[in-house]
C-alpha positions as CSV (number, residue, x, y, z in Angstrom):
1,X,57.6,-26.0,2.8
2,X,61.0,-26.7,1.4
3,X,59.8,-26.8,-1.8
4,X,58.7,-23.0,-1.1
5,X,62.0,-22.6,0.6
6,X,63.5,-23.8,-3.2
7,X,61.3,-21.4,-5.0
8,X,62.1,-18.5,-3.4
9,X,65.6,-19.3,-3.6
10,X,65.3,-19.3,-7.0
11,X,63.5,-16.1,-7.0
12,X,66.0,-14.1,-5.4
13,X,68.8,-15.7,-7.7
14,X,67.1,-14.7,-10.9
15,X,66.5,-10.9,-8.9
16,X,70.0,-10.5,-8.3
17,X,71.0,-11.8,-11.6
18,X,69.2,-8.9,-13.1
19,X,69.8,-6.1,-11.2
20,X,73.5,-7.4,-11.3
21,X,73.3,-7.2,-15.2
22,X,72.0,-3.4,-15.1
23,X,74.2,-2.6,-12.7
24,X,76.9,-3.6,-14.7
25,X,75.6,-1.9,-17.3
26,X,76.3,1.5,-15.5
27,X,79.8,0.3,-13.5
28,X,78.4,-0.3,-10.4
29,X,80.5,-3.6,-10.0
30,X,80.0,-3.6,-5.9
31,X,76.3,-3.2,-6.2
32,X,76.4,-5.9,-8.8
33,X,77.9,-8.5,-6.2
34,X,76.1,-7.0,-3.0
35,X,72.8,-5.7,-4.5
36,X,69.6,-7.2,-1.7
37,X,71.8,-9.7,0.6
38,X,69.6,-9.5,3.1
39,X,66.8,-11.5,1.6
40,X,68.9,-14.5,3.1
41,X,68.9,-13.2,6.5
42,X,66.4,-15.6,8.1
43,X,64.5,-12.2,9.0
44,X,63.6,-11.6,5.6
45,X,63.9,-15.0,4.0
46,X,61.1,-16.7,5.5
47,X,58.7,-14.2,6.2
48,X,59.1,-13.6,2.3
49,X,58.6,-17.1,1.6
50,X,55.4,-17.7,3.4
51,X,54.5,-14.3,1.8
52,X,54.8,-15.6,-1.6
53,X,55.5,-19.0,-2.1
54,X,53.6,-20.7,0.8
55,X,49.8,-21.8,1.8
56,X,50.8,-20.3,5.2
57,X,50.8,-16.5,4.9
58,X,52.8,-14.5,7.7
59,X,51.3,-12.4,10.5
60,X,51.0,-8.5,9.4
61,X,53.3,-7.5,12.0
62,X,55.5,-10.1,10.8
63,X,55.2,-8.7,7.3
64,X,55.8,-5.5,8.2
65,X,59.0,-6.5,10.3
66,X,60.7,-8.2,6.9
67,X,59.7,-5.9,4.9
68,X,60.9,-2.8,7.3
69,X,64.1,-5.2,8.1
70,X,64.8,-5.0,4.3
71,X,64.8,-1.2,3.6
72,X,66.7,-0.7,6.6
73,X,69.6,-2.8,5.8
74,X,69.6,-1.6,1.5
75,X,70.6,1.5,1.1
76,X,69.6,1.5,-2.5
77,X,65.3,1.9,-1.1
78,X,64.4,5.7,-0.8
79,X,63.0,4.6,2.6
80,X,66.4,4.2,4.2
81,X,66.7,7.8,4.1
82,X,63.8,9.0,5.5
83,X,64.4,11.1,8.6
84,X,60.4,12.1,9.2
85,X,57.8,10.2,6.8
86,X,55.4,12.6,8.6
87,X,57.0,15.9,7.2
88,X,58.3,14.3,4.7
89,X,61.7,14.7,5.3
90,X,64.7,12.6,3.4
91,X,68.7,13.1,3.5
92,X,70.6,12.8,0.1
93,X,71.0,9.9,-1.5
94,X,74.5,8.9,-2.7
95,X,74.2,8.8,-6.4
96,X,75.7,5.1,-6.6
97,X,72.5,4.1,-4.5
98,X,70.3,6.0,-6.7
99,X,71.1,4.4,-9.9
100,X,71.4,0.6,-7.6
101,X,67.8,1.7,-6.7
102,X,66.9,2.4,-10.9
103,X,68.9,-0.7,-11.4
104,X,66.6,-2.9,-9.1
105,X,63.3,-1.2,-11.1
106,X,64.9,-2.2,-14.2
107,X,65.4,-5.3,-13.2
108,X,61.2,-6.3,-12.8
109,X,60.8,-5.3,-16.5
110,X,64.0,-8.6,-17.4
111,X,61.8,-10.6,-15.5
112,X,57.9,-9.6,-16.1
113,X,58.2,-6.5,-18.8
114,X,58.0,-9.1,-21.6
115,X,54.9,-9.9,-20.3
116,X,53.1,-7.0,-21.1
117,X,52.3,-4.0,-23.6
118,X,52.4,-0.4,-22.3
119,X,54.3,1.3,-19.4
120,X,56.0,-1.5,-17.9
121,X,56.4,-1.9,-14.0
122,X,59.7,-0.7,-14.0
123,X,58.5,2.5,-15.7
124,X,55.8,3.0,-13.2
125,X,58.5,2.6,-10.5
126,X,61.0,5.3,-12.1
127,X,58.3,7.4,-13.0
128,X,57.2,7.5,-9.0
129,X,60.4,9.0,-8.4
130,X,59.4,11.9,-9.5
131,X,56.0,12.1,-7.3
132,X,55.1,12.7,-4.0
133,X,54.7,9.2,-3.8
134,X,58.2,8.7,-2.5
135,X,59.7,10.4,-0.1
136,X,63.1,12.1,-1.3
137,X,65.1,15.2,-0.8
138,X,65.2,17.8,-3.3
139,X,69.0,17.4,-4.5
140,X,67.6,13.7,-4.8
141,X,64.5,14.3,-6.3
142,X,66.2,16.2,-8.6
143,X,68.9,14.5,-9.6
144,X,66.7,11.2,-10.5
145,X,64.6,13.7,-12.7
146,X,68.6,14.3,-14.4
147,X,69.1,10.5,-14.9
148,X,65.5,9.8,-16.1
149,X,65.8,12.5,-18.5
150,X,69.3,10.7,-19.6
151,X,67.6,7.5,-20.0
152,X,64.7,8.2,-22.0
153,X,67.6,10.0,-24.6
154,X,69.5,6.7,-24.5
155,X,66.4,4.8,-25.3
156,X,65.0,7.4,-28.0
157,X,68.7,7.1,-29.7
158,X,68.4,3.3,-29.6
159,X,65.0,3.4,-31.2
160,X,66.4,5.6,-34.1
């Protein structure tokens, strides 16, 4: 198990390396530093690890603790500011939190969107911001539409 322990460690360094990069990128130095701490809080940490780097998978209901534990305590997952999931009801986001949260998609396609050809994971994640998929309120919904739309500009001007 410690070697699982070690992998996972690794894991979440390489994460936070490159959501720390994007979130340079845009000026968020705080984020940078702060972005997913609690994936060493021993609630998340080893539930995660048996998830995903261990023989001996967690309970459900220890699953879902972890994984509830970790959008409760990062304010950067839409779930945090879901008032009602049954009427679908959301508080703004801060904007900061909004781009952390692009930041952290971003950050799969460093790590896996090398991988692959097509939409990348990281565009399926953005792209569900705009769905009904995630729960957001309108000024939010709307203002991740704003920051798409300014992305795919800066990428269509890089491609030029």
């Amino acid at each position: 198990m410690k070697q699982a322990y070690g992998k996972y460690l690794l894991y979440i360094f390489e994460h936070k390396l490159n959501v720390f990069i994007e979130c340079w990128k845009l000026g968020l130095f705080v984020q940078a530093f702060t972005h997913d701490l609690s994936k060493f809080h021993p609630a998340e940490f080893f539930t995660y690890t048996k998830k995903f780097y261990s023989d001996e998978k967690p309970s459900k209901e220890e699953w879902q603790y972890a994984w509830l534990h970790h959008q409760h305590h990062n304010k950067h997952h839409w779930n945090y500011w879901v008032v009602d999931q049954l009427k679908k009801e959301a508080v703004p986001i801060p904007r900061k939190y909004i781009l952390e949260m692009i930041c952290d998609y971003k950050s799969f396609s460093r790590r896996w969107g090398r991988k692959r050809s097509g939409p990348t994971i990281s565009d399926r994640l953005i792209a569900n911001l705009l769905t009904d998929r995630v729960i957001l309120h309108p000024d939010t919904r709307k203002e991740c539409a704003q920051i798409i739309e300014q992305m795919e500009l800066v990428n269509a001007q890089k491609s030029i």
